[in-house]
C-alpha positions as CSV (number, residue, x, y, z in Angstrom):
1,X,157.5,-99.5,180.1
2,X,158.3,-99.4,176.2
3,X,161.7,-98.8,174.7
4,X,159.6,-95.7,173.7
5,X,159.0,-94.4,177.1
6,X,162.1,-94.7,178.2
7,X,163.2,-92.5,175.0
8,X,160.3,-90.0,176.0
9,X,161.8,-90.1,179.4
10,X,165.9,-89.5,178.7
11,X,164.5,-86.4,176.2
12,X,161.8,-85.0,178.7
13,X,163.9,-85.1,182.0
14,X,167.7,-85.3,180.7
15,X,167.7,-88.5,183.1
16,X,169.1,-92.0,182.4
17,X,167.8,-95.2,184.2
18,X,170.8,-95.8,186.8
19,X,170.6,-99.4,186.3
20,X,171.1,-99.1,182.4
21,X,174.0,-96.7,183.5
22,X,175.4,-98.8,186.0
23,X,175.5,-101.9,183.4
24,X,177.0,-99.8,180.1
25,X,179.8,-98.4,182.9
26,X,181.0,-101.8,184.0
27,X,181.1,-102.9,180.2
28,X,183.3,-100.3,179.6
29,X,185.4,-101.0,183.0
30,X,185.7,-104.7,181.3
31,X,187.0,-103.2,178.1
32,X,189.4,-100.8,180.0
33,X,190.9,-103.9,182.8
34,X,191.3,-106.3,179.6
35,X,193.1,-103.1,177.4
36,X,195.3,-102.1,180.2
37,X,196.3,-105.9,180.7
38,X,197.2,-106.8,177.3
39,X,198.9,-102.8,177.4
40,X,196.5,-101.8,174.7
41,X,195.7,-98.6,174.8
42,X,194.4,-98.1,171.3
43,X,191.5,-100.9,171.9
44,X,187.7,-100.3,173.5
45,X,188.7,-98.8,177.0
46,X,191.6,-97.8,176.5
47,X,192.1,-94.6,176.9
48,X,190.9,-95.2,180.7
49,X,194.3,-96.2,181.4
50,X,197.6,-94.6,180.5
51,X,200.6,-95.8,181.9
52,X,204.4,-93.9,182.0
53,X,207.4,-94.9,182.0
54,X,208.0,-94.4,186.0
55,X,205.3,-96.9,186.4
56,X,202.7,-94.6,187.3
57,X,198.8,-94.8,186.0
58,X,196.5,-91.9,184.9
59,X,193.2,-93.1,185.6
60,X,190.4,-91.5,183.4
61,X,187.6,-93.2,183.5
62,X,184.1,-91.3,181.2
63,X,180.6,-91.9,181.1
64,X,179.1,-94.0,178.4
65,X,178.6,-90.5,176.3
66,X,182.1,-90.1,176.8
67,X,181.8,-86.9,179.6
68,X,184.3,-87.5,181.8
69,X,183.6,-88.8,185.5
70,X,184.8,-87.0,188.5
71,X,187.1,-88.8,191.1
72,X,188.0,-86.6,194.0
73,X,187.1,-83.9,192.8
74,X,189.2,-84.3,189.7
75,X,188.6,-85.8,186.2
76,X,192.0,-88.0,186.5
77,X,193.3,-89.2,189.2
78,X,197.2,-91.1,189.6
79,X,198.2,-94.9,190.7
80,X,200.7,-96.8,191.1
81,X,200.7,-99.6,188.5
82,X,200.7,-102.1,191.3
83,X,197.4,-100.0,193.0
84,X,195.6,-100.4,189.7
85,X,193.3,-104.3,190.3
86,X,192.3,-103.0,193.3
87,X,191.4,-99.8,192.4
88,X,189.4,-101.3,189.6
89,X,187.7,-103.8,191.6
90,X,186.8,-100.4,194.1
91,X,185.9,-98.5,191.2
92,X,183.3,-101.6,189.8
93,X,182.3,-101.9,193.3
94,X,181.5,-98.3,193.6
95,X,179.7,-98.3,190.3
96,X,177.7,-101.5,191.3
97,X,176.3,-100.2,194.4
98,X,175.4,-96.9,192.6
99,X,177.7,-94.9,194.3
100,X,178.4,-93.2,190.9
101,X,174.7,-92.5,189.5
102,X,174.2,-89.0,189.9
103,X,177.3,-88.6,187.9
104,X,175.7,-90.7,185.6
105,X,172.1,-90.3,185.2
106,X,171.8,-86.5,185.0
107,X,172.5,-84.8,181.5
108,X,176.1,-83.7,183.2
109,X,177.9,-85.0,185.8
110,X,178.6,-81.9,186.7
111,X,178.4,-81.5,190.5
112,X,179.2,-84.1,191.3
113,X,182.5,-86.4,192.7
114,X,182.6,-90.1,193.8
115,X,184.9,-89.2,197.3
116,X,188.5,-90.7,196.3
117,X,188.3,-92.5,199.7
118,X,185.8,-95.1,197.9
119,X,188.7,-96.1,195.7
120,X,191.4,-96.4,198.1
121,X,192.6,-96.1,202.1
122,X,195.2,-93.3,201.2
């Protein structure tokens, strides 16, 4: 299939190939883990993250257009600062196993929520 098709495709259906998906989201994970570890929250990914000053995280992550995802039902969901590696590592996890393509391959992820549980045991 040409690059061509593929354009056809997005502009016909409103759909996205979940495996391009999948790969732009975990770039941008990569640029939100290394912002949010060098507490930058002005660089690529940034704005994923935002910490306060009782130590607790806002967790906001978007799709690569920038529509925001939907976690539990909610567009931003709350951490701990400690819970934050491993609820990245759930979150790329989730992503990897496509547990978060309808949210990303439709026009909207409107609809649709990745169950908090996949994030955490709380």
């Amino acid at each position: 299939m040409s690059l061509k098709d593929v354009v056809e495709s997005v502009i016909t259906t409103g759909e996205t190939d979940p495996v391009s998906a999948r790969s732009a989201m975990i770039d941008k994970l990569r640029q939100a883990r290394t912002a949010f570890d060098m507490k930058q929250s002005e660089q690529a990914g940034g704005h994923w993250l935002a910490t306060s000053d009782e130590g607790r995280v806002a967790f906001t992550p978007t799709r690569p257009d920038g529509q925001p995802l939907v976690i539990g039902g909610q567009s931003v969901s709350f951490w701990q600062v400690d819970e934050v590696p491993a609820l990245l590592e759930a979150f790329e996890a989730a992503i990897t196993r496509g547990d978060l393509d309808p949210q990303l391959t439709g026009s909207t992820p409107a609809g649709h929520s990745l169950p908090l549980n996949i994030l955490t045991s709380r």
